[in-house]
C-alpha positions in Angstrom: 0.0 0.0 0.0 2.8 2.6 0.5 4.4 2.0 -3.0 0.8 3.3 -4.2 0.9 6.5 -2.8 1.8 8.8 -4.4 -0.3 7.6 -7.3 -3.3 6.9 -5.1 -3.0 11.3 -4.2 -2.1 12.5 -7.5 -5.6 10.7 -9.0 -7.5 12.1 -5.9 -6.1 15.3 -6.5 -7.8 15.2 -9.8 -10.8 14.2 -8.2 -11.0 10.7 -10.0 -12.7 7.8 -8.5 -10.4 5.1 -7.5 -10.8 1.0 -7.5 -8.1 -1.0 -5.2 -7.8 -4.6 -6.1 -6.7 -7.2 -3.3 -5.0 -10.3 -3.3 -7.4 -12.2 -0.4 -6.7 -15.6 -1.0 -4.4 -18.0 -2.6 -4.0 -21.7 -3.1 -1.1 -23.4 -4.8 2.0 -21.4 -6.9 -0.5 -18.5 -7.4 2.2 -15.8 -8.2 1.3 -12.8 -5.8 1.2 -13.0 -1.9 -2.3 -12.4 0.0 -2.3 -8.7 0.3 -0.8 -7.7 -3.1 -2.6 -4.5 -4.5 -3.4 -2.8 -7.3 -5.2 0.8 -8.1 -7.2 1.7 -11.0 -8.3 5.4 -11.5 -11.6 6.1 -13.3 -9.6 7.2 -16.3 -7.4 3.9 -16.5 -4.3 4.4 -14.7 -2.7 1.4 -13.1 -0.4 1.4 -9.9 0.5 -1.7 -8.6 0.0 -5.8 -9.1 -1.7 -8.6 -8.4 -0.4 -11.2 -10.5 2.6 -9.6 -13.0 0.8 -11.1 -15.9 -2.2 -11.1 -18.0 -4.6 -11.6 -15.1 -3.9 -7.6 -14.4 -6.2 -6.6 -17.4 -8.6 -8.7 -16.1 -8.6 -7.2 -13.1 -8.7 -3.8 -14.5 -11.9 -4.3 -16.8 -13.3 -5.4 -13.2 -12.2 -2.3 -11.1 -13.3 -0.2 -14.1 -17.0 -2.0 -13.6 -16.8 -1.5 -9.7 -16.6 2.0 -9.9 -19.5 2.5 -12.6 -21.3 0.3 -10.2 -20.3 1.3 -7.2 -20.3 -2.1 -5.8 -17.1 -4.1 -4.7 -16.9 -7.8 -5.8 -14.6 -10.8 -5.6 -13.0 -12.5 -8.7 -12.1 -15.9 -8.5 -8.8 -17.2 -11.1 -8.1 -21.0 -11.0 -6.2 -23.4 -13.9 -9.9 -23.6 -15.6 -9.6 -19.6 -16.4 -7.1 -19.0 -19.9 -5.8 -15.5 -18.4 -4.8 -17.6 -14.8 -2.8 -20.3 -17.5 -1.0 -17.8 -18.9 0.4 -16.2 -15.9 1.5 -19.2 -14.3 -1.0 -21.1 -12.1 -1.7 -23.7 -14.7 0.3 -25.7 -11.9 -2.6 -25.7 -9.3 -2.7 -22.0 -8.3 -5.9 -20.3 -7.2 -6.2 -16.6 -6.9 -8.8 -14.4 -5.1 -9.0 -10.9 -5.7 -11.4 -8.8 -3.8 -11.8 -5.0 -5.9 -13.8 -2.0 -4.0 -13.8 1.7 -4.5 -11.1 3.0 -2.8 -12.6 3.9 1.0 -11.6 7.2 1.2 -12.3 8.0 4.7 -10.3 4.8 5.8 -7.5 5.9 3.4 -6.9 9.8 5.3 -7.0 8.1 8.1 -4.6 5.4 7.4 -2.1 7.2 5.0 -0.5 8.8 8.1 1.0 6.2 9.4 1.8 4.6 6.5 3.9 8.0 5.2 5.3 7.4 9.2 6.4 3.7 8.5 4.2 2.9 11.4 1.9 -0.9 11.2 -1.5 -0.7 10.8 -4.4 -3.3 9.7 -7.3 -3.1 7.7 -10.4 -5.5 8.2 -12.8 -5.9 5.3 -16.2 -7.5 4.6 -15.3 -9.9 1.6 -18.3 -12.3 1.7 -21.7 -12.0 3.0 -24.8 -10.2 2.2 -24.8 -7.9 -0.8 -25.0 -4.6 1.4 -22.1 -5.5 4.0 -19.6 -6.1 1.0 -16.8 -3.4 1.5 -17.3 -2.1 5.2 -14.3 -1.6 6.3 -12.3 -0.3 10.2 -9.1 0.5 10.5 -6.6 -0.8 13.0 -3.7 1.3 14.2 -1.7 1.4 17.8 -3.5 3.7 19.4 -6.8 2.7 18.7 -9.5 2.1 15.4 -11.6 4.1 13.2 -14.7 2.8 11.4 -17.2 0.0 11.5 -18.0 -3.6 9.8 -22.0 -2.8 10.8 -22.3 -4.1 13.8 -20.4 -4.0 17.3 -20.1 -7.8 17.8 -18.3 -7.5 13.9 -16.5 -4.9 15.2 -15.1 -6.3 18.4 -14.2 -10.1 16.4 -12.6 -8.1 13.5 -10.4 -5.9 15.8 -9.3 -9.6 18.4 -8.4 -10.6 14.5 -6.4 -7.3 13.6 -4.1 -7.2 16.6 -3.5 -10.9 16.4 -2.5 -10.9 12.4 -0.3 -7.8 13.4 1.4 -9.7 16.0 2.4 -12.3 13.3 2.8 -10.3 10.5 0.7 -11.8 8.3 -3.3 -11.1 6.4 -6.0 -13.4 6.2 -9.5 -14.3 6.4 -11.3 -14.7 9.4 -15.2 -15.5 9.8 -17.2 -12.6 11.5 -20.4 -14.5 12.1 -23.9 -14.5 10.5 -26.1 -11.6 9.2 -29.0 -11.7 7.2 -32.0 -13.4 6.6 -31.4 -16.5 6.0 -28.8 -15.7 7.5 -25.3 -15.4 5.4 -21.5 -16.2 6.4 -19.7 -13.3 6.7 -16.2 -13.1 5.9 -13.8 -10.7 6.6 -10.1 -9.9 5.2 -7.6 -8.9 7.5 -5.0 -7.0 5.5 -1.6 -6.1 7.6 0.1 -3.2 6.4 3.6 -3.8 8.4 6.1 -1.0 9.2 9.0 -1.7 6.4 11.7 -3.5 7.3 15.4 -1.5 8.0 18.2 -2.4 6.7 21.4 -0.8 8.7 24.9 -0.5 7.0 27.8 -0.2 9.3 30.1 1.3 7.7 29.9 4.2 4.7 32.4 2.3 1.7 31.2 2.0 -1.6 29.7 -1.1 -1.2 27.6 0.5 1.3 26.2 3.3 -1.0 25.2 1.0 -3.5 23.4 -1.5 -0.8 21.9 1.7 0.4 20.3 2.2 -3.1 18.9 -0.9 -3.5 17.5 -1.0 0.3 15.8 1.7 -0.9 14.8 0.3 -4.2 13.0 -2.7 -2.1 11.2 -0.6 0.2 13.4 -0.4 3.1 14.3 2.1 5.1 18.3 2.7 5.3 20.5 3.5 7.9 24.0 4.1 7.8 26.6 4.1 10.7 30.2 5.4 10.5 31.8 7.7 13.0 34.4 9.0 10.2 33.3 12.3 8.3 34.7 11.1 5.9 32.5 8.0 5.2 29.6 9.2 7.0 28.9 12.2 4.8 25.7 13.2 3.5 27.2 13.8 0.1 27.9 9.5 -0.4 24.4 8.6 1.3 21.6 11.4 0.2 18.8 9.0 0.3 19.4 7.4 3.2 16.7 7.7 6.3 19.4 8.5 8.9 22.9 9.2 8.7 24.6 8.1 12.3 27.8 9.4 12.6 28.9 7.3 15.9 30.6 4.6 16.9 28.4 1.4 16.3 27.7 0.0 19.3 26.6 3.6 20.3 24.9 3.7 17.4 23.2 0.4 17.7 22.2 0.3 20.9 19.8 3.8 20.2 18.6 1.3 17.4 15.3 -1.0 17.6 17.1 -4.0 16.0 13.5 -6.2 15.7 12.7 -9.3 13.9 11.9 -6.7 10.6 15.4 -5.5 11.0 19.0 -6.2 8.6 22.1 -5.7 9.9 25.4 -5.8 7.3 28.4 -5.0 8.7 30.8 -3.7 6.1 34.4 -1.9 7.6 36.4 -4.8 7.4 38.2 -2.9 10.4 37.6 -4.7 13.7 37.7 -1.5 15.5 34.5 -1.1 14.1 33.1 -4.3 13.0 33.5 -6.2 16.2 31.5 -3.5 18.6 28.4 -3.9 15.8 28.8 -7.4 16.1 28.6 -7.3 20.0 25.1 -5.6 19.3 23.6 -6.7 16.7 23.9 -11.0 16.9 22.5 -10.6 20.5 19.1 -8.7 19.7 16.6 -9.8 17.6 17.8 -8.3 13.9 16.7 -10.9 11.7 19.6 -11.1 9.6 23.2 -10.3 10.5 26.1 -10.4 8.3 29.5 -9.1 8.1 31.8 -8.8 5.0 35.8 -10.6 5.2 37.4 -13.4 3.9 37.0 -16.9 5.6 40.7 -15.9 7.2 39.0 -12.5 8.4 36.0 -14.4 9.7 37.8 -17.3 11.9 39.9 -14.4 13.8 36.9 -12.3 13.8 34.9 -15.1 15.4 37.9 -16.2 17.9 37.5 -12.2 19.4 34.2 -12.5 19.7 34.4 -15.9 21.5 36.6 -13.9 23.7 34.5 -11.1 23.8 31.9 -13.4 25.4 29.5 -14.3 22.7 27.8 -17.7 22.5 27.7 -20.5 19.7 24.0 -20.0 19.1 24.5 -15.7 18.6 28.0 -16.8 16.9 25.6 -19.4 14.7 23.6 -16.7 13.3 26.5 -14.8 11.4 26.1 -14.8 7.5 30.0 -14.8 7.4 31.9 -14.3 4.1 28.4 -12.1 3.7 26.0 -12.2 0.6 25.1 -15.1 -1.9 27.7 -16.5 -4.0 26.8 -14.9 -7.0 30.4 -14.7 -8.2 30.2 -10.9 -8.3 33.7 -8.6 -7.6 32.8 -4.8 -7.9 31.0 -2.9 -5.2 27.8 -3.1 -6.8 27.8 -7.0 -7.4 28.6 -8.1 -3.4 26.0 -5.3 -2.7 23.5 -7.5 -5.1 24.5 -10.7 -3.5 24.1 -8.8 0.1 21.2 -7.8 -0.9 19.6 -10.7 -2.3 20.7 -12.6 0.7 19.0 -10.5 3.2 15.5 -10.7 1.1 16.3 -14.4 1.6 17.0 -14.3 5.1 13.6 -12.3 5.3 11.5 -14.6 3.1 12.8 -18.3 4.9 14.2 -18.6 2.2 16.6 -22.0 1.8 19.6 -19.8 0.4 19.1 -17.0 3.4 
């Protein structure tokens, strides 16, 4: 949802009409995670993805439909649909899409956190009576804004917010009955996490091209080196902070979470083993340092020394980055960062 931004306010700036597309569900090697988005503006405009193939214009004839109708509706692709074949799920995928007009009241409430990097959830009626499709609450820290229709709804969909917040992760939930007969209703919890931060100790020239590409992938980039030097604004000016202290200082004023990177760069133990010290201890959920095998066994005997255990010793990616066979500055920063989007998907080669 934050890559969509910027698109989402310049069409509402225009005054256009807006249809967001939702990955809900999927089943088998659909190609798109559950919460995958897409926009459509009334005048055809596309932001976003829900598939990376032919299923997108699909999708768009639909969201086009929704906003002349006004009225959301779910799209089903499975290996019986020619457009779902020819993106790739002709191997057993299923894909869900849920498309709404964009809730604009839930969106200026929401877009403040995510322009602050802060989590928030969405819950949203997918399935149930005609005239419940679409309501929608928000589900921030501090509190909620909107309704799903009723306050039992409410209560259910915000136990089912917090929880899918907690582990990171959208999905369906049932919010009882309603109607008569009465009707299932189902609800879509989407979690909008805070991006994940990648933290480069160290400002060499690897480091201002891994900076780039952090940035590239959505995270948010910090860099620590004590020498002016390195740590000048003028080699990092997109990065999100610019520490210039000595890393375990630096590190310790750090929230190193499970959504956090560390790469360790210097190749000067001065500085790499205090980072070190910090970061395999906390929770970061990747941790690597750059050095030959040599550099790594001497570096690992300090740090023995220094106190640290197997297990936080264990969780080193030490020489750093994938074996992509890759010498300039940019290539290890590639292979860095392709490990740590391993590391961060469970990914066998993280």
């Amino acid at each position: 949802m934050r890559d969509l931004i910027d698109d989402l306010d310049r069409w509402r700036s225009r005054g256009e009409a807006v249809a967001l597309a939702t990955v809900v569900e999927t089943w088998g090697s659909a190609p798109r995670r559950v919460g995958a988005k897409m926009a459509v503006s009334a005048g055809g405009e596309v932001a976003g993805s829900v598939s990376g193939g032919c299923v997108e214009a699909t999708v768009v004839d639909a969201a086009l439909g929704v906003l002349r109708q006004g009225a959301p509706r779910m799209l089903r692709f499975g290996v019986a649909d020619e457009a779902a074949w020819e993106v790739g799920l002709s191997c057993g995928g299923t894909l869900e899409v849920f498309v709404e007009p964009l809730a604009a009241a839930v969106y200026e409430a929401l877009r403040p956190a995510l322009v602050a990097g802060e989590a928030a959830a969405t819950v949203t009626i997918v399935g149930g009576p005609a005239g419940d499709l679409g309501l929608k609450m928000l589900v921030l820290s501090e509190g909620r804004s909107g309704s799903l229709g009723d306050p039992a709804r409410d209560e259910a969909g915000a136990a089912a917010a917090r929880a899918a917040l907690q582990e990171g992760r959208g999905r369906r939930v049932d919010l009882g009955t309603a109607g008569t007969p009465n009707e299932a209703v189902a609800g879509f919890v989407d979690v909008l996490p805070a991006p994940p931060t990648l933290v480069l100790v160290g400002g060499v020239h690897i480091a201002v091209a891994l900076a780039a590409l952090g940035h590239t992938l959505g995270y948010r980039t910090v860099v620590v080196d004590p020498r002016p030097v390195f740590g000048s604004d003028a080699r990092f000016p997109q990065v999100d902070r610019l520490l210039r202290a000595w890393p375990d200082d630096a590190l310790a004023g750090l929230a190193l979470d499970s959504s956090t990177a560390v790469a360790v760069l210097t190749h000067d133990p001065k500085l790499d083993d205090p980072a070190l010290r910090a970061a395999l201890p906390s929770r970061a959920f990747y941790v690597g340092a750059l050095g030959s095998k040599a550099t790594q066994a001497r570096r690992r005997q300090r740090l023995l020394e220094a106190g640290l255990g197997e297990d936080q010793l264990g969780r080193l990616h030490a020489p750093i980055g994938l074996d992509l066979g890759g010498r300039s500055p940019e290539e290890i920063a590639l292979a860095v960062m392709a490990q740590v989007v391993a590391a961060r998907n469970r990914s066998p080669l993280g």
